[in-house]
Residue frames as a rotation matrix with the C-alpha (Angstrom) as fourth column:
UNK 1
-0.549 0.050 -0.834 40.04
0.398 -0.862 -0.313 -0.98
-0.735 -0.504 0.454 -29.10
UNK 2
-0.888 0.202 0.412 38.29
0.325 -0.356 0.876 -0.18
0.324 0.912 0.251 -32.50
UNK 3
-0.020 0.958 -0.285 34.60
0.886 0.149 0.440 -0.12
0.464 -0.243 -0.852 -30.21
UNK 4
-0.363 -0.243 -0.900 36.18
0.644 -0.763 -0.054 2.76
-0.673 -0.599 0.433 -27.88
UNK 5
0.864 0.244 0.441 35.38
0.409 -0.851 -0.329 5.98
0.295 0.465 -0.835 -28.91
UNK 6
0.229 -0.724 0.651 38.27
0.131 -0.639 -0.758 8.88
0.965 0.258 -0.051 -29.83
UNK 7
0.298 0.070 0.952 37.92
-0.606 -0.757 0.245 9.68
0.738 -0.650 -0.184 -26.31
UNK 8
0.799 -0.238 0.553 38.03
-0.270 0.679 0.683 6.06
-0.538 -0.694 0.478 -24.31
UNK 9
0.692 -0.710 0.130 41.26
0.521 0.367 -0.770 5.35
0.499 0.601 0.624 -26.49
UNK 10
0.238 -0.678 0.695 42.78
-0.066 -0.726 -0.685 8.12
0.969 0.117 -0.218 -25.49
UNK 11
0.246 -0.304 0.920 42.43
-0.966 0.002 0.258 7.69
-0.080 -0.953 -0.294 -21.83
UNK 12
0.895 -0.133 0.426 42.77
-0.056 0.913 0.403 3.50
-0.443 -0.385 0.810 -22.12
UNK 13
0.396 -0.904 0.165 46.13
0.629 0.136 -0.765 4.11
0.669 0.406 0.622 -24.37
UNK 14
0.024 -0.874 0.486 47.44
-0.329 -0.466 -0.822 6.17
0.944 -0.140 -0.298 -21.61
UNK 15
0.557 0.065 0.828 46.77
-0.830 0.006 0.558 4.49
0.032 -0.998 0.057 -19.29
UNK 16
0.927 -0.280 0.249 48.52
0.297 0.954 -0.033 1.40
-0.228 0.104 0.968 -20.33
UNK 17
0.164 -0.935 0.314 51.51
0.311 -0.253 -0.916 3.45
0.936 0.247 0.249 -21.25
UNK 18
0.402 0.043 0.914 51.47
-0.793 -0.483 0.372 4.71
0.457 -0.875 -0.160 -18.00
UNK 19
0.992 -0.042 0.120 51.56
0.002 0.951 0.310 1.13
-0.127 -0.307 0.943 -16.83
UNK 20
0.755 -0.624 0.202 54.36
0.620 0.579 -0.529 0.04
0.213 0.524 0.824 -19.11
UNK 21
0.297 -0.511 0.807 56.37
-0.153 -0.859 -0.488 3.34
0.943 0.022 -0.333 -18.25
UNK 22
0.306 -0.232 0.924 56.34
-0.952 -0.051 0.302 2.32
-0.023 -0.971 -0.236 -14.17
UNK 23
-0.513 -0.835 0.200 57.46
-0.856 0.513 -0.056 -1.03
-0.056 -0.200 -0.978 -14.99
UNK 24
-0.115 0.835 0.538 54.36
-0.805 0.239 -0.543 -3.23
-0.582 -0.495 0.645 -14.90
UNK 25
-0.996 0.028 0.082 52.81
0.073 0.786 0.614 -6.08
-0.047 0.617 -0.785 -16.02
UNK 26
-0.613 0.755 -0.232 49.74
-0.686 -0.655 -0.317 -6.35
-0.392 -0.035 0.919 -17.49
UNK 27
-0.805 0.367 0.466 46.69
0.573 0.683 0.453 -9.00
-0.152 0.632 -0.760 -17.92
UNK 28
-0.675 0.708 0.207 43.79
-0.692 -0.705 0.156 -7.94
0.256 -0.038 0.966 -19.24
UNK 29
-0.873 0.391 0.291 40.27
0.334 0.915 -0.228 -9.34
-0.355 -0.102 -0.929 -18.41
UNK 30
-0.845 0.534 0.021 37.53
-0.096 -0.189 0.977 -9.33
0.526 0.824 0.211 -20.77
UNK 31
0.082 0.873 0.480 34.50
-0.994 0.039 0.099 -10.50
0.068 -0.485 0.872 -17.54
UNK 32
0.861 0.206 -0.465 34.76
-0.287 0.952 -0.111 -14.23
0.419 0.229 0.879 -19.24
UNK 33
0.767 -0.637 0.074 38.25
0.631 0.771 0.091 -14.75
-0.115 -0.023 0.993 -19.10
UNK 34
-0.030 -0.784 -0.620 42.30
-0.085 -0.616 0.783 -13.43
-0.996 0.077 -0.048 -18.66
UNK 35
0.889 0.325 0.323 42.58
0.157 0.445 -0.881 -12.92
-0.431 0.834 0.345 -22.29
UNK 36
0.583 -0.811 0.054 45.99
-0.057 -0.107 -0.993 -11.60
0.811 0.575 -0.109 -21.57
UNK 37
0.951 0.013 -0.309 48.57
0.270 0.452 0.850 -12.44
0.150 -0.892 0.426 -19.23
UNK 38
0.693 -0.628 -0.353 51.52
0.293 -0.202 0.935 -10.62
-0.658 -0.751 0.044 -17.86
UNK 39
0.548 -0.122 0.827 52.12
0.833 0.164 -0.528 -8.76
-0.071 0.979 0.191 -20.49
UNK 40
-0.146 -0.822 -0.550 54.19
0.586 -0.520 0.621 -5.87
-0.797 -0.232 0.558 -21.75
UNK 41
-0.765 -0.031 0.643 53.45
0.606 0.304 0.735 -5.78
-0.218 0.952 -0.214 -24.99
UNK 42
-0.653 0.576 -0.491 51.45
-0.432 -0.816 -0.383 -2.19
-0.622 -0.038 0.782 -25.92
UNK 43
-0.709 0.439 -0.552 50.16
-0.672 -0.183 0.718 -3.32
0.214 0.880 0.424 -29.12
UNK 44
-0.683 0.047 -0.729 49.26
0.133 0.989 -0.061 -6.90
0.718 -0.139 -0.682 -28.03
UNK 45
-0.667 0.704 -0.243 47.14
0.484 0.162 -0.860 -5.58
-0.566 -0.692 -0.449 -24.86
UNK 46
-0.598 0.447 -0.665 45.53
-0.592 -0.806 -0.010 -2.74
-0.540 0.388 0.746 -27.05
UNK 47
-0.112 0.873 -0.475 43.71
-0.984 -0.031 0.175 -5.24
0.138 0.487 0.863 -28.89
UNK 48
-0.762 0.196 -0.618 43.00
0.516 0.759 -0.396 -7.13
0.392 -0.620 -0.679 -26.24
UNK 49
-0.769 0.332 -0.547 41.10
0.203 -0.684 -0.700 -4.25
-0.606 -0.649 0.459 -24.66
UNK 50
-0.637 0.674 -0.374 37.35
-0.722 -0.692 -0.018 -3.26
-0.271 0.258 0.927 -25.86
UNK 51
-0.828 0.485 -0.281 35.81
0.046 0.559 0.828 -6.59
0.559 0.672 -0.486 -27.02
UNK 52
-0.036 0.857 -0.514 33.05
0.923 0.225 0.312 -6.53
0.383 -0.463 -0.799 -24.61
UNK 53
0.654 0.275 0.705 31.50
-0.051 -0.913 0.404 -3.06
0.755 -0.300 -0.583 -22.18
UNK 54
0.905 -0.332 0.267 34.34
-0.274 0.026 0.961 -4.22
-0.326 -0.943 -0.068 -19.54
UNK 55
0.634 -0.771 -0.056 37.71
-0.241 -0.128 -0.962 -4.52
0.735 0.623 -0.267 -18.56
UNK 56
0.770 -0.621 0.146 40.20
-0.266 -0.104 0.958 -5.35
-0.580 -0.777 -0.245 -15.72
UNK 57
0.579 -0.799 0.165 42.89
-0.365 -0.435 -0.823 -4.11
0.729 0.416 -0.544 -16.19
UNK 58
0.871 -0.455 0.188 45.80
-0.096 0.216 0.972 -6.13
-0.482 -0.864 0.144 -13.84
UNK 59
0.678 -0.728 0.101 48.87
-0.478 -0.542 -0.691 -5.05
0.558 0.421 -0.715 -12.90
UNK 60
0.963 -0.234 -0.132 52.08
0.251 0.612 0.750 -6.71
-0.095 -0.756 0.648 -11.35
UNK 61
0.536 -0.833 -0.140 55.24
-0.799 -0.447 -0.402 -6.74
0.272 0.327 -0.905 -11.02
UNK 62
0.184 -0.512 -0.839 58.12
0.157 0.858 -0.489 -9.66
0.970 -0.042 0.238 -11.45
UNK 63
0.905 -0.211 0.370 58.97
-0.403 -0.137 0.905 -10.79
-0.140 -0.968 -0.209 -8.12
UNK 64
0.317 -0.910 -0.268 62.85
-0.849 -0.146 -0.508 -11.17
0.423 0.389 -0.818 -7.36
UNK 65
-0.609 -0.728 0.315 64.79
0.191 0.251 0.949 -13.87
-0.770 0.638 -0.014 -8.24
UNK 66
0.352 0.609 -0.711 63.95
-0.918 0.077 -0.388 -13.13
-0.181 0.789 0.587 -11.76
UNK 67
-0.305 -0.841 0.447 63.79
-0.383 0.538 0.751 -16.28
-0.872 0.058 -0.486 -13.34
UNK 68
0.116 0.643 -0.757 63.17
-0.987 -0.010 -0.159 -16.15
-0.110 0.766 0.634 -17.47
UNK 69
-0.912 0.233 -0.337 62.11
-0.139 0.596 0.790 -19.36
0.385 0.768 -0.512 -17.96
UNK 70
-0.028 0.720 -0.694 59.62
0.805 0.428 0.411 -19.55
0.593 -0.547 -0.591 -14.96
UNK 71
-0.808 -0.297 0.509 58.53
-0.017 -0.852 -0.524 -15.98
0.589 -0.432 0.683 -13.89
UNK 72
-0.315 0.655 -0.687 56.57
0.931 0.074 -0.356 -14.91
-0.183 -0.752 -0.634 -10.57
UNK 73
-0.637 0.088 0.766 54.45
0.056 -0.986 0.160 -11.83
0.769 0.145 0.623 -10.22
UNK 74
-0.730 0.263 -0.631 53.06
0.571 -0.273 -0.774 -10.41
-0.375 -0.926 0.049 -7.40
UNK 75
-0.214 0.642 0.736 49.93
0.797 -0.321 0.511 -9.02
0.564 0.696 -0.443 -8.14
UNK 76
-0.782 -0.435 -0.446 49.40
0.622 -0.581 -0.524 -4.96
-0.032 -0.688 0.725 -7.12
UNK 77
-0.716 0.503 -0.484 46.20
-0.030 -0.715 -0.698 -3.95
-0.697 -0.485 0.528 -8.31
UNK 78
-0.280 0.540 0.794 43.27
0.938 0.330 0.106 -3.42
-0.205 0.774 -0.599 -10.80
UNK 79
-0.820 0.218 -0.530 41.42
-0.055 -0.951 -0.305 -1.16
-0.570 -0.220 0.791 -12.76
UNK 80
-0.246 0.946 0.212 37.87
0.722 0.325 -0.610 -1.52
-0.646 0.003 -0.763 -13.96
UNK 81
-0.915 0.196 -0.352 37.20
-0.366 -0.769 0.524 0.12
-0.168 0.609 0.775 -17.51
UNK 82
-0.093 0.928 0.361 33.54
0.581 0.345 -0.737 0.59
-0.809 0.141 -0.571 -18.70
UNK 83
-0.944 -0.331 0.005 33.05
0.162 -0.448 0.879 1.74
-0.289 0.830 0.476 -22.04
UNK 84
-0.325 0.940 -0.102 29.71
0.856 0.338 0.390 3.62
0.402 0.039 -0.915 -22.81
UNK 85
0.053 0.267 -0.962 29.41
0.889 -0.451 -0.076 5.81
-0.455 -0.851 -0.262 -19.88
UNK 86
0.654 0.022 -0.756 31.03
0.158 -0.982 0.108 9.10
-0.740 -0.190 -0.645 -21.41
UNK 87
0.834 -0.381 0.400 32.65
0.539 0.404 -0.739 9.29
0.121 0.832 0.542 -25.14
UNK 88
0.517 -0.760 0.393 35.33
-0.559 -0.648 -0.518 11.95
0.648 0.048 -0.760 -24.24
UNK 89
0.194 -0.362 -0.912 36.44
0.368 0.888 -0.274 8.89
0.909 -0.283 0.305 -21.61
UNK 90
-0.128 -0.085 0.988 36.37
-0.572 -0.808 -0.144 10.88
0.810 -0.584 0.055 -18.71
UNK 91
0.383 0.358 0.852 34.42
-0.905 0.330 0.268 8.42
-0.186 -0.873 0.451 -16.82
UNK 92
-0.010 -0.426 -0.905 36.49
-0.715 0.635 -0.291 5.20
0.699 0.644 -0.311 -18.36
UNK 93
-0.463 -0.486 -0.741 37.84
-0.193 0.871 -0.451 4.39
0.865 -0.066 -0.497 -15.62
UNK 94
0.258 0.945 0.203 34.90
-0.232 -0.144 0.962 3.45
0.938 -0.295 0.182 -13.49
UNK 95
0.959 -0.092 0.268 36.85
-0.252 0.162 0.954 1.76
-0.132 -0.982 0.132 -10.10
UNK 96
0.288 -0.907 -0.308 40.17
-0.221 0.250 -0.943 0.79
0.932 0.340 -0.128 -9.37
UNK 97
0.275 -0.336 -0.901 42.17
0.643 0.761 -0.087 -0.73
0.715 -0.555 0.425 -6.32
UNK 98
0.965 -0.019 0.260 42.52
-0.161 -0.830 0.534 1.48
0.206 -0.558 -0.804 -3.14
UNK 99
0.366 -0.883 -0.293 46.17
0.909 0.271 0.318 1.17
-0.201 -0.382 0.902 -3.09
UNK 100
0.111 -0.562 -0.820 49.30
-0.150 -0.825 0.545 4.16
-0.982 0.062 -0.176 -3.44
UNK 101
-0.481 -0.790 -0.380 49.89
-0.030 -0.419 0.908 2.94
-0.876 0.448 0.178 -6.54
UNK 102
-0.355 0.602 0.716 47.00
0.928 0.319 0.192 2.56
-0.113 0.732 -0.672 -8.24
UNK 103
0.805 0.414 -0.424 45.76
0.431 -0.900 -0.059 5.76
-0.407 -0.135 -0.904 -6.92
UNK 104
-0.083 -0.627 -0.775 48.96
-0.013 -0.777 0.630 7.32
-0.996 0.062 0.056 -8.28
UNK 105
-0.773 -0.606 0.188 48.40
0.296 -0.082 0.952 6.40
-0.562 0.791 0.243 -11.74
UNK 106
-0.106 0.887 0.449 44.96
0.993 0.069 0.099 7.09
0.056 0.456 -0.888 -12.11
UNK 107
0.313 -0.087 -0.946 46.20
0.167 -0.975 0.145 10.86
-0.935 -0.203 -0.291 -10.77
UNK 108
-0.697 -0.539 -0.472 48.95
-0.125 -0.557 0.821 10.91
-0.706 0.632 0.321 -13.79
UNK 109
-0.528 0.579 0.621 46.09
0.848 0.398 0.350 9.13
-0.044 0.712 -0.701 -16.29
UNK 110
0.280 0.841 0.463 43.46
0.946 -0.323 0.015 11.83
0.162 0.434 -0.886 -15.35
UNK 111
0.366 -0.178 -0.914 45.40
0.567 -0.736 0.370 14.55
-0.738 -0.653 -0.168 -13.90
């Protein structure tokens, strides 16, 4: 995240708390490659997040049986950061999955 401006931090750190708050997992992608995978871990995605002008952002949740040694996830959506567009991060997040719950968190993110 060090590339972000004051402004795309602010909206890409709440949005990932957001995430992590409803329960999620989280990989990021970088365009090239997953450079994280089903993660939790705030710090760990945060600087995963900014190396390049893109982002998907995927989200899941464990599917049930848990089983820690060999977990499933159902995958429930994306979100598409661009970094660039607007330093106050308004326009961060640039697309995102037509689903309820994507659309709900991009309400609590920008709302």
């Amino acid at each position: 995240m060090e590339h972000l401006t004051p402004g795309e931090r602010k909206v890409a750190k709440k949005l990932i708390l957001t995430l992590i708050e409803a329960g999620y997992h989280i990989s990021v992608s970088d365009g090239e490659e997953v450079v994280i995978k089903q993660s939790r871990n705030i710090p760990v995605i945060h600087d995963a997040m900014g190396s390049t002008d893109a982002d998907a952002i995927i989200i899941y949740e464990e599917e049930l049986p848990i089983n820690k040694k060999n977990p499933r996830y159902k995958c429930l959506g994306s979100f598409e950061l661009v970094y660039g567009n607007d330093p106050s991060g308004e326009e961060l997040i640039a697309d995102y999955s037509d689903n309820p719950i994507c659309r709900k968190i991009v309400d609590k993110v920008e709302g």
